[in-house]
N, C-alpha and C positions, 0 to 999 in steps of 0.2 A: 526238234529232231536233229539230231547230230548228222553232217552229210560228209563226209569224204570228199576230200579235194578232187578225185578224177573225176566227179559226178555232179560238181558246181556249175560248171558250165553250160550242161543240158537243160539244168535244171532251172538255172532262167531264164534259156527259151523257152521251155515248157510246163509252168507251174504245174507242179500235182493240184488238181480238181480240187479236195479237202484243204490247201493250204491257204490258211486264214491270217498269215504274218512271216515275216522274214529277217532276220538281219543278216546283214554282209559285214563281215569286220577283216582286220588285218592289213600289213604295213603296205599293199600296193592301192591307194586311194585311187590312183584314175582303173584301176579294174573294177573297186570297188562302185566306184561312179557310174562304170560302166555297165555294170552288171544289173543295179539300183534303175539305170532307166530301161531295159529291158525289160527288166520285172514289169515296171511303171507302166509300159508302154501294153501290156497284156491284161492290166487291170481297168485304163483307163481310154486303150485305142488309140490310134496316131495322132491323133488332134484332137486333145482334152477338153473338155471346158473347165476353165479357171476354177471353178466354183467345184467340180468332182476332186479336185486336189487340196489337201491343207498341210503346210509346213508350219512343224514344232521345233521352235531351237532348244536346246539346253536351259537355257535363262528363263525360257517361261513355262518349263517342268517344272526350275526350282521354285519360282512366284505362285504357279498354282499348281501342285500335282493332278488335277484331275482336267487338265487341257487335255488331253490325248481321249479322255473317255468322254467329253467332250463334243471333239468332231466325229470321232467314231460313231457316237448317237445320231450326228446330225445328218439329215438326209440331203444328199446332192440337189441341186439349185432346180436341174432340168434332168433329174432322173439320173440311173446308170449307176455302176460300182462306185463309190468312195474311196480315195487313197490317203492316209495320213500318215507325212511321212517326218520323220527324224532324225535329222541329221547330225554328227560328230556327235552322236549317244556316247557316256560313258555307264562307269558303274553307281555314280550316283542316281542316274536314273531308274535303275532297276527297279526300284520299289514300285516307282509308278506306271512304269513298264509291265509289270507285272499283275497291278489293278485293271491293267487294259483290256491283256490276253487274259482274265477271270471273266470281266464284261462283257469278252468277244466269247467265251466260250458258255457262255449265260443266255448266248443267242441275242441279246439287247444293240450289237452292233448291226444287224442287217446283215450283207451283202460287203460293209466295208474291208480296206485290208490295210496292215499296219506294217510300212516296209522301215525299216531302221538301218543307220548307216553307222560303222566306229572304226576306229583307228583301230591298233594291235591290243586283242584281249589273250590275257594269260589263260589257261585251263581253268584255274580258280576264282576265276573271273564272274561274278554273280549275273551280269549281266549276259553271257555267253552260255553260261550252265541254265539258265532260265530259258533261252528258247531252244537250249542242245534237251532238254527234259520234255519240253512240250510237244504234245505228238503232233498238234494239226500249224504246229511255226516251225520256220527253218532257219537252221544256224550255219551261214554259209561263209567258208574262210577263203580271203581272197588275199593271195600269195605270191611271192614273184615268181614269174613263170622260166622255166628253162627255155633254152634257144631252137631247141625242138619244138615244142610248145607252140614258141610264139610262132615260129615259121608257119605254121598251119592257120595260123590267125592271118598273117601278112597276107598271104595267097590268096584267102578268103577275099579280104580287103582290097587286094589290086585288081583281081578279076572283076567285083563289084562293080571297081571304075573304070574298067571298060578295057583297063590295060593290059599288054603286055610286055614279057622281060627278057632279059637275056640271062645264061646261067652264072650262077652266083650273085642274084640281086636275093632273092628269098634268103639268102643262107646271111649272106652279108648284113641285111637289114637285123634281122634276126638277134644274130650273132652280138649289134652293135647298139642294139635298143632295149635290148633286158633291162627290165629296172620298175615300168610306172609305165602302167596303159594308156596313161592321158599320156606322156610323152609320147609314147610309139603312135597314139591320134592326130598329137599336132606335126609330128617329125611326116607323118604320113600325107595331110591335109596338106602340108606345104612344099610337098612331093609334086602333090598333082596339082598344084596352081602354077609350080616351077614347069612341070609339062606342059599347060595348056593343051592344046588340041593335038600335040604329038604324042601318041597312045603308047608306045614302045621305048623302054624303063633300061637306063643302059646303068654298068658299072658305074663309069664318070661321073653319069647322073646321082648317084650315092655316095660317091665321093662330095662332089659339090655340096650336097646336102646337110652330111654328115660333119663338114668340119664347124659349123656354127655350131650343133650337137654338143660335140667335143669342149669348143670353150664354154657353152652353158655348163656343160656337167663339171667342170672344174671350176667355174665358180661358183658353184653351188658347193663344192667341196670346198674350197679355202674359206667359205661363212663358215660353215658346219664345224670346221677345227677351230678357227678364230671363236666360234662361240660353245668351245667345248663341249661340243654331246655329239658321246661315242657310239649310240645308237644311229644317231641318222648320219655319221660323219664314213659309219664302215658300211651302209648302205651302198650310198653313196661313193666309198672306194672301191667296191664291189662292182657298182657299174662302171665308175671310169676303168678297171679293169678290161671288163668285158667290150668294152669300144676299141679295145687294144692302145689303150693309155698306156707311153711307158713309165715305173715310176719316177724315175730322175726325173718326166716331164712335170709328174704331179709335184713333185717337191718345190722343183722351180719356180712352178707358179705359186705355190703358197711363200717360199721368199721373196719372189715378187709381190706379193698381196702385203704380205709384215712390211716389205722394205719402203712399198708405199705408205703405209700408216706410218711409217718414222717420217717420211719426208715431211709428212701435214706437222707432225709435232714437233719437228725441228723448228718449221715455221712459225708454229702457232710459240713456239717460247720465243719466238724473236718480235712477239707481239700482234703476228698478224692474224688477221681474225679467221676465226675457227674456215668459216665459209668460202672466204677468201682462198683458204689454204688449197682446200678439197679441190676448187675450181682450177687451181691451179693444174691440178695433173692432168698429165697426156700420157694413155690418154684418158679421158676423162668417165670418173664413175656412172655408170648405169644408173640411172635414177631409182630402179626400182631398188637398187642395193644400197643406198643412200643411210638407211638408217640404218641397216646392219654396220656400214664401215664407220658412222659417227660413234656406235655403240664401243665397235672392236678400237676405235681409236682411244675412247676413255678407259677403256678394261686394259689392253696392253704396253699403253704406251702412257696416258696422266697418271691412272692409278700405279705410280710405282712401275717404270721401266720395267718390263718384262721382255721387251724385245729383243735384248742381248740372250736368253736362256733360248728361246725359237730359235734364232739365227743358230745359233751353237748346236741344238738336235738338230735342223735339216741339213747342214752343212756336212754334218758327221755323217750323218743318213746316204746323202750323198755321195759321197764318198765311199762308204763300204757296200752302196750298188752297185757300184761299178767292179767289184772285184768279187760281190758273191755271188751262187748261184740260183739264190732265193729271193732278190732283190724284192718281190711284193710283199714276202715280211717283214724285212727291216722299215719299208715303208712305211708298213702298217704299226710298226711298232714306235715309229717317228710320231706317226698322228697323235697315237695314246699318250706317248711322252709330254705335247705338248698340252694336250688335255688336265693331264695332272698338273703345269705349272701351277704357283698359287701368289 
């Protein structure tokens, strides 16, 4: 059954009675996550037993297609609904996706319910059109939300915690967290561990907050250009936008991030070793970003110097932001350019 985005969010607080499966797809995964255990949480109660739950990856569709009909068959350890759930589904699962909901509609499943999770599906997407056609599964698209939107989320969320605010904390959170639910969860979660037992949420407090924010979202933006994909790189300029990034800041930091990858390779042709080089800099890599910048170091700097063409678009880039009046185009048009080097 095909649902309309204004009508997602109800909908899993309160499953329709008849709905016997679900999938969530689309490019905001912590909504989609979010959304995934709510469902979860009305099939299987606030404290599952392990055993009412079974998780199918992709890998083991492909090994056996008929894992999913499978657990569906199998009846819960200590009674109660069955959930089996599948995560990062694409379209090659569909086939057996679709022996499932024949199974469940065959009545041979019980009681079970089959909730499915995926990244961005097209219209023509087999796997999307399979439960937008099924009458008793629901096809539910989980989408970045506007700052409107979210604001009604936040408010939610802070009164839950006991808090109050001063005005413009709702607008400003809002306004600066568009992007990814799991962000606005953990941006939020370490809100209130930042408060402790001071229940009243000031500007400042958002400030403080918000500026570690800011340098995640821009590192996250100089991988995404350094590894070419203009999908998740304009996502992502999109939000640092909305944080009120300006772009000169984004450009900077991505010559900062190239100018760093030269220093290693300068070193690394002076003999010294790769590892060595890395540790060198102050300040020093994120670990968790480790293997992206060894990668971006052999793609733009061993394979054939590329770093002189980068340096030359964001410099240029720079420059005619400061004299035009659209500076988030030219930006934007900097990142694509470097996307095509080759």
């Amino acid at each position: 059954m095909k649902i309309p985005a204004g009508q997602v969010e109800n909908l899993t607080r309160i499953l329709p009675k008849d709905a016997k499966a679900a999938l969530l797809y689309g490019p905001d995964a912590g909504l989609a996550e979010e959304r995934a255990a709510a469902i979860a949480g009305q099939i299987t109660g606030a404290n599952p037993d392990p055993f009412s739950i079974a998780d199918i990856s992709p890998e083991k569709i492909k090994e056996d297609a008929g894992a999913i009909i499978g657990e569906l068959g199998a009846i819960s350890f200590f009674g109660g609904r069955k959930l089996v759930r599948v995560k990062y589904a694409a379209d090659a699962a569909s086939v057996a996706i679709a022996s499932a909901l024949k199974f469940m509609d065959e009545g041979k499943a019980g009681d079970s319910f089959l909730l499915v999770t995926a990244g961005e599906l097209g219209p023509k997407s087999p796997l999307r059109l399979l439960f937008e056609k099924e009458k008793n599964a629901l096809a539910l698209p989980c989408y970045q939300e506007d700052a409107q939107s979210l604001a009604a989320i936040v408010r939610t969320k802070l009164r839950d915690g006991g808090f109050t605010w001063d005005d413009g904390v709702i607008e400003t959170l809002a306004a600066r967290l568009v992007g990814d639910r799991m962000v606005l969860n953990s941006e939020l979660e370490k809100l209130f561990i930042f408060k402790g037992e001071d229940s009243q949420i000031t500007l400042s407090d958002i400030e403080v907050l918000l500026a570690d924010s800011v340098e995640a979202s821009l590192d996250e933006l100089c991988i995404s250009v350094a590894d070419r994909d203009p999908a998740k790189l304009f996502r992502l300029f999109a939000k640092s936008i909305s944080q009120g990034i300006e772009p000169v800041r984004i450009i900077r930091q991505l010559l900062g991030y190239f100018y760093r990858i030269n220093i290693v390779y300068g070193k690394v042709r002076n003999r010294s070793p790769e590892q060595e080089a890395i540790a060198s800099l102050k300040p020093p890599v994120f670990w968790k970003n480790l293997p992206h910048f060894r990668r971006h170091l052999g793609f733009w700097a061993k394979s054939g110097n590329k770093l002189d063409q980068v340096v030359e678009i964001l410099l240029r880039a720079e420059l005619d932001c400061k004299r035009a009046t659209t500076p988030e185009l030219i930006c934007a048009d900097s990142l694509l350019q470097i996307c095509r080097v080759r």
